[in-house]
C-alpha positions in Angstrom: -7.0 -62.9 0.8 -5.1 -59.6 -0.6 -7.7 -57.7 -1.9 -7.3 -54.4 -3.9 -10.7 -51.9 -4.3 -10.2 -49.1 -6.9 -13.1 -46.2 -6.2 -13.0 -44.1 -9.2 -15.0 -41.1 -7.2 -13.3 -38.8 -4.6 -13.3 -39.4 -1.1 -13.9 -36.5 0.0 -17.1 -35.6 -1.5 -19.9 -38.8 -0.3 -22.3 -41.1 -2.7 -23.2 -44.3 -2.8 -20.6 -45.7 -4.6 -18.1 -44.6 -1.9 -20.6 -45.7 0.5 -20.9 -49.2 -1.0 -17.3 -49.5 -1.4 -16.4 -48.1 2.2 -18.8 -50.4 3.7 -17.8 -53.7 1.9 -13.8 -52.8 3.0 -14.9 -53.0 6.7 -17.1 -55.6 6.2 -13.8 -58.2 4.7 -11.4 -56.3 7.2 -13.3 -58.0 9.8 -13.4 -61.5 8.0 -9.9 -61.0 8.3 -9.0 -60.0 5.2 -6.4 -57.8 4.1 -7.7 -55.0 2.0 -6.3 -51.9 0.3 -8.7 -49.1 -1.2 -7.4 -46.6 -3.9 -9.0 -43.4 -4.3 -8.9 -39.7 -5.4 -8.7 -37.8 -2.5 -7.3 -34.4 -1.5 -4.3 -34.0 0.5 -5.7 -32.7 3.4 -8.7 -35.5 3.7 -8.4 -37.8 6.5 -8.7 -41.6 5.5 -9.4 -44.3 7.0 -5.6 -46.9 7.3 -7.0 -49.1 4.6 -7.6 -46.2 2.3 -4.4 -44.8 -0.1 -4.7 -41.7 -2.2 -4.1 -41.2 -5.5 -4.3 -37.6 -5.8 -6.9 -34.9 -6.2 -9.8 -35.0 -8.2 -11.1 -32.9 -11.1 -15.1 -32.2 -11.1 -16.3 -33.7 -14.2 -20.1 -33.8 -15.4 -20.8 -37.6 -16.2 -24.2 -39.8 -15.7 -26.4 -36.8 -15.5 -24.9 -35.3 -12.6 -21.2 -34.4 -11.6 -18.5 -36.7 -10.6 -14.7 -35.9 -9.1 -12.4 -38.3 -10.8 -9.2 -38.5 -11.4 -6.5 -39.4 -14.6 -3.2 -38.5 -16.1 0.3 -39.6 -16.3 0.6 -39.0 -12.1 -2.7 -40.7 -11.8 -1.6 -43.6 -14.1 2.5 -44.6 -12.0 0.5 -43.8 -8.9 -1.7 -46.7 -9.8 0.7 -48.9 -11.0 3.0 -48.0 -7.2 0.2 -49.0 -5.8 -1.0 -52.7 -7.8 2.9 -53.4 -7.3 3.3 -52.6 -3.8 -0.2 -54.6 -2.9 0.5 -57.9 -4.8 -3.3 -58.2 -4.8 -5.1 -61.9 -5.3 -7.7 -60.4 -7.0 -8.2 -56.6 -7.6 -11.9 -55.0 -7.7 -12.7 -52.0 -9.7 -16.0 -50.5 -9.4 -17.4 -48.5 -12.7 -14.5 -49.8 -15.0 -15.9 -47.6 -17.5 -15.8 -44.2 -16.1 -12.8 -42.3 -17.1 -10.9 -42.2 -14.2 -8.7 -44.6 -11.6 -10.8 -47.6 -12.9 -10.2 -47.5 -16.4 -6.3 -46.7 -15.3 -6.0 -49.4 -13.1 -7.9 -51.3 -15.5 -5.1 -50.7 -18.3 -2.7 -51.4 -15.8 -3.4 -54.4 -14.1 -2.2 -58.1 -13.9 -4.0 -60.8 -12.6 -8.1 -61.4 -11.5 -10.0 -58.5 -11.7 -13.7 -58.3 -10.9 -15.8 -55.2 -12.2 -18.6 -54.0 -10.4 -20.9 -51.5 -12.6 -22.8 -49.2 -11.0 -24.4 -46.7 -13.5 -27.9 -47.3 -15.1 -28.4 -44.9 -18.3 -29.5 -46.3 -21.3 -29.3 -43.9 -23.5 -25.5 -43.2 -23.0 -24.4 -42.4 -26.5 -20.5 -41.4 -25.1 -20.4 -44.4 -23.4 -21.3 -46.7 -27.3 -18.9 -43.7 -29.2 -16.1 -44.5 -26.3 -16.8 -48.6 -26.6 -13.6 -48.9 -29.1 -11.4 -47.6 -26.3 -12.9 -49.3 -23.4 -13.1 -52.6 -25.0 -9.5 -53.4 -24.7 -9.4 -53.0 -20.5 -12.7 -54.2 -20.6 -12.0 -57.4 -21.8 -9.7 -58.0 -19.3 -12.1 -58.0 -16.3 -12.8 -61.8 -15.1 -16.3 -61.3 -13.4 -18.7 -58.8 -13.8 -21.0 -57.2 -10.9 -24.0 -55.5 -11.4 -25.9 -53.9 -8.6 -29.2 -53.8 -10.1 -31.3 -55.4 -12.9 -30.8 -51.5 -14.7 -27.2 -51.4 -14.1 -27.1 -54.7 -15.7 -29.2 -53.9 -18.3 -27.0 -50.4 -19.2 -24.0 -52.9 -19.5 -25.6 -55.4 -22.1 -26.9 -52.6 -24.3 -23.4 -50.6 -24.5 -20.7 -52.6 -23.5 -21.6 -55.9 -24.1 -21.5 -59.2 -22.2 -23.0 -59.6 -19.1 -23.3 -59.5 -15.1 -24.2 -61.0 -11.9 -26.6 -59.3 -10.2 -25.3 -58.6 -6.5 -27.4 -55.4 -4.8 -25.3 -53.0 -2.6 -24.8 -53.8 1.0 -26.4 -52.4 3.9 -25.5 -53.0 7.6 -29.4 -53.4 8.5 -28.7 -53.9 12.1 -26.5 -50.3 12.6 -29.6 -48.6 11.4 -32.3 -51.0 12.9 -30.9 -50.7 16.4 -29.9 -46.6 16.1 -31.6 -44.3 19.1 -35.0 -42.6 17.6 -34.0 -38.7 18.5 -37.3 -36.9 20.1 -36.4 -33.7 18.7 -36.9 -35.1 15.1 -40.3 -37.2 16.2 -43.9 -36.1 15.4 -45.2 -35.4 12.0 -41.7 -35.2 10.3 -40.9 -36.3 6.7 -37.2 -36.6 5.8 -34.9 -36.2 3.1 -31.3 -36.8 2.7 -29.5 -36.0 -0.5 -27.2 -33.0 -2.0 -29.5 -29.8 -2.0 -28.3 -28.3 -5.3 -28.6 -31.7 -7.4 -32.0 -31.1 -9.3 -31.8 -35.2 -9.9 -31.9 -35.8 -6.3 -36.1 -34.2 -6.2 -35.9 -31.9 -3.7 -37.6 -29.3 -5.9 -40.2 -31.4 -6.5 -40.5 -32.0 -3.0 -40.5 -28.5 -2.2 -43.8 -27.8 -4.2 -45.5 -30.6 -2.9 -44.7 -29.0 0.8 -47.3 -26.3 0.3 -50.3 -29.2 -0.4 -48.6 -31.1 2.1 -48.7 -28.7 4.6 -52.6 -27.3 3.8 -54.0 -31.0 4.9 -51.7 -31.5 7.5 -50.0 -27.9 9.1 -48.1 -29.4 12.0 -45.4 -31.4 9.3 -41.8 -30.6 9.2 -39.7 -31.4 6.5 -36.5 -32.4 7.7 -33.7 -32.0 4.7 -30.0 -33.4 5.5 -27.4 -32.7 2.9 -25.1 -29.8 1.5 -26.4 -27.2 -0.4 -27.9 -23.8 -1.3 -30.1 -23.6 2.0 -32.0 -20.3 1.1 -32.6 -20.8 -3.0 -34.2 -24.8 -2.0 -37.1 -22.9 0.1 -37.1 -19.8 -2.3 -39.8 -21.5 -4.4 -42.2 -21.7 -1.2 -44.4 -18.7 0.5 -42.6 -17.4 3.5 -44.7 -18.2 6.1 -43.9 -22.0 5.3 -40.4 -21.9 4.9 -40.1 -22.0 8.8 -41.7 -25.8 8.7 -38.2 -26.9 6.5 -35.3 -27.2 9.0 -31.9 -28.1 7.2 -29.5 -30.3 8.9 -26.4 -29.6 6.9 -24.5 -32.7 6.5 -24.9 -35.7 9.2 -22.8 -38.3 10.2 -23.5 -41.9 9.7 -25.0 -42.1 13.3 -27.1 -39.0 13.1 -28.6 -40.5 9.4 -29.2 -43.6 11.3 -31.3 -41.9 14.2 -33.1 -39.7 11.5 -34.3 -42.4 9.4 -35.6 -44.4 12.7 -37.2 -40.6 13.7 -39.1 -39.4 10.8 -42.8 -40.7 9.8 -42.2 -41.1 6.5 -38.6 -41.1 4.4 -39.5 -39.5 0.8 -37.1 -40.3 -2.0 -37.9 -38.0 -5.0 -35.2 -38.7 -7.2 -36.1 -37.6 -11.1 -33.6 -40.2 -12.6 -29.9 -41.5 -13.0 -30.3 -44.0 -10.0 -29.6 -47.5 -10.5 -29.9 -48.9 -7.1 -31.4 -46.9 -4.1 -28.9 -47.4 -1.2 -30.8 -44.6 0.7 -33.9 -46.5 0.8 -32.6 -49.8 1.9 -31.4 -47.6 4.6 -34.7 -46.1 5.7 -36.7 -49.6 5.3 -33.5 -50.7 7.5 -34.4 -48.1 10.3 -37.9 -48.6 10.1 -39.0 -46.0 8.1 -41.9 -46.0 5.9 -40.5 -45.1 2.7 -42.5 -42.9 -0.4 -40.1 -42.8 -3.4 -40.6 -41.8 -7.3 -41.3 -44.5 -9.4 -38.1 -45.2 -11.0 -37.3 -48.2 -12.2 -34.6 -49.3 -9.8 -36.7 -47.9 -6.6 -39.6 -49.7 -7.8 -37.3 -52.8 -7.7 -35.7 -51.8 -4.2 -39.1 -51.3 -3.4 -40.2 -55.0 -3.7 -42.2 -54.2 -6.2 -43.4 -51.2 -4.8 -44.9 -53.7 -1.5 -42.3 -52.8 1.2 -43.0 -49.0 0.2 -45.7 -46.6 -1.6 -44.5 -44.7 -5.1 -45.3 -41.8 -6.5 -45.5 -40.7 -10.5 -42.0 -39.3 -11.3 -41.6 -35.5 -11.2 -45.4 -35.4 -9.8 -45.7 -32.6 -6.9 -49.5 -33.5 -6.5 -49.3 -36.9 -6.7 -46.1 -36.8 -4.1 -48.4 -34.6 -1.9 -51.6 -37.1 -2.4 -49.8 -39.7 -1.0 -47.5 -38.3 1.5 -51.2 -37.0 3.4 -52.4 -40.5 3.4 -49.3 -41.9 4.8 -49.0 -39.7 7.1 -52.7 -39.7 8.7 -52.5 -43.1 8.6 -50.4 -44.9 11.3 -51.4 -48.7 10.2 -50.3 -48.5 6.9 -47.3 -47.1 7.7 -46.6 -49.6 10.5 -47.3 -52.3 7.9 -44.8 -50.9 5.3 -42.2 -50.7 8.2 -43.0 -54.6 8.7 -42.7 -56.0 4.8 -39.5 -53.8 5.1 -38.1 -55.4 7.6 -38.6 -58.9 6.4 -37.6 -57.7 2.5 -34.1 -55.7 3.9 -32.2 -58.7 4.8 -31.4 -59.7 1.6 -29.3 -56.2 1.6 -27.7 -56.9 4.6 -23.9 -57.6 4.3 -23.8 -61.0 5.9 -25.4 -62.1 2.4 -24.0 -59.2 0.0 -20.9 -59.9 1.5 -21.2 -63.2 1.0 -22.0 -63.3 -2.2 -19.3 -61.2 -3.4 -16.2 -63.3 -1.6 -17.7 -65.9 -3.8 -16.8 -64.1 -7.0 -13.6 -63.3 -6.1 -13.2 -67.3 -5.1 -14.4 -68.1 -8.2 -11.8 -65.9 -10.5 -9.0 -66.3 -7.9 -9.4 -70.4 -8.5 -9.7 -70.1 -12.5 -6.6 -68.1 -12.7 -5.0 -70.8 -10.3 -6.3 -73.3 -12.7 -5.3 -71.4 -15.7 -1.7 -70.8 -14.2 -1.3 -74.7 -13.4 -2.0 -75.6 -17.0 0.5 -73.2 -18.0 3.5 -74.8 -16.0 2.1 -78.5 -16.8 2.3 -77.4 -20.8 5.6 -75.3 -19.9 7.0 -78.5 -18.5 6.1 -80.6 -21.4 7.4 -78.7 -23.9 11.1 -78.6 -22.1 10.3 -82.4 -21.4 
């Protein structure tokens, strides 16, 4: 099958939305599949052969954080260059709504198209004032994806309609089966987000390290991801700042062997997630995982049974229970095990799975839809 992938986000700067849509490339490249991704990327970024660019991106604020995307006329004839050159059976576009290659290719395209919505904010008051512009490409989408309950939810409410609930995909085995490294071993708690995003918790996490480290002296917090190394330990007293050793950024194996290292992965993101792919990578390394109690972790979470929670934006309560994990080796090696068993349904033998089935689904209704219009084109010359 000719597939077509348009990530609205730039390449060059990683999140789970490139993640998701990197990963499920590979995954259909090796089901034999032929598959062209279209992204904003600079022109000096190296991309993978299945990746084309469509130029550089701008940085604009959008979903409580900030997003590179791209638009404008060169944006718009680089997209449609790049529908006409592919010839796509079905073309996927992830966040159809955000104002950038997906709404463009949205506009532009011919065909099946399957939407994927990634965002959960439901109290988006652009996204209902910008309905009467979206509606028009929206409509055009054939299947719609949601990766969470939340993200399903956020489309109901403001755009109407509604979605299939596929979660994002995680290759459980490349992070089950990753070397442990010794030097990351031995009272460590981990966290890996972007530094200078307050919305990712690492303030928060920072003053629960000083309670943390009162109970328990010989923890290290180990922080992966780019940022403003000196201002995230500012908040704590000196002598502790030497316990918090920043990694910078890691590659996908070093994550891998961090997760399967640390005693306990601590996720203490304030809000704007709709999925959690960071902790279906942790429970996928073995890692006992402590998370805030947002909606969509909870739901990653099991139901908060293949990991503990913690009250949202709580230092104490973060502190409370990242002691009792820690000084307590039995629960954490039973998190690590209802992880386990609850991960596979991440895994991208089944998420994959269940997205080829989509696109079989709106590739066969417009073949059906297409035959009906040469049968009633015959009869009308007949």
């Amino acid at each position: 099958m000719r597939i077509g992938i348009v990530c609205p986000y730039s390449w060059d700067v990683p999140g789970g939305v490139q993640f998701h849509i990197r990963d499920l490339a590979e995954h259909l490249i090796r089901l034999g599949h032929d598959v062209s991704v279209l992204a904003p990327a600079d022109d000096e970024t190296p991309l993978p052969s299945y990746v084309v660019s469509a130029g550089r991106a701008v940085p604009v604020p959008y979903n409580g954080s900030v997003a590179r995307l791209n638009f404008g006329l060169l944006s718009a004839a680089r997209v449609r260059r790049w529908l006409a050159d592919g010839d796509f059976e079905v073309l996927h576009i992830h966040e159809p709504a955000a104002p950038s290659l997906a709404l463009l290719a949205c506009w532009a395209a011919r065909g099946p198209i399957v939407g994927t919505f990634h965002t959960s904010n439901p109290r988006s008051r652009a996204m209902i004032a910008a309905y009467p512009i979206l509606q028009p490409a929206l409509e055009k989408i054939s299947a719609r994806i949601a990766v969470s309950e939340y993200a399903r939810r956020t489309l109901v409410e403001h755009l109407g309609g509604d979605a299939v609930v596929i979660p994002n995909g995680v290759d459980v085995g490349f992070f089950a089966d990753a070397e442990p490294a010794p030097e990351w071993q031995g009272d460590t708690i981990g966290f890996i987000g972007r530094i200078d995003e307050p919305r990712k918790g690492l303030p928060v996490l920072m003053r629960a390290l000083p309670a943390i480290l009162e109970a328990r002296p010989q923890t290290r917090l180990l922080v992966a991801g780019r940022g403003d190394e000196k201002e995230a330990v500012a908040p704590l007293p000196a002598a502790m700042r030497e316990r918090v050793e920043f990694l910078g950024m890691v590659s996908d194996e070093d994550k891998a062997r961090l997760l399967r290292s640390v005693d306990v992965y601590v996720a203490p993101n304030t809000g704007g997630e709709s999925f959690g792919i960071i902790l279906v990578e942790a429970m996928s390394a073995g890692a006992p995982v402590l998370a805030s109690d947002l909606d969509a972790f909870v739901q990653v979470l099991d139901g908060g049974r293949a990991g503990e929670v913690f009250a949202n934006e709580d230092a104490e309560a973060l502190a409370a229970a990242a002691v009792r994990l820690l000084a307590d080796p039995l629960r954490r090696k039973h998190l690590t095990e209802r992880a386990g068993r609850h991960v596979r349904r991440f895994d991208w033998s089944t998420v994959g799975a269940d997205i080829l089935a989509v696109y079989e689904t709106v590739t066969e209704g417009a073949g059906a839809v297409a035959a009906d219009d040469r049968s009633r084109t015959f009869r009308l010359r007949g």
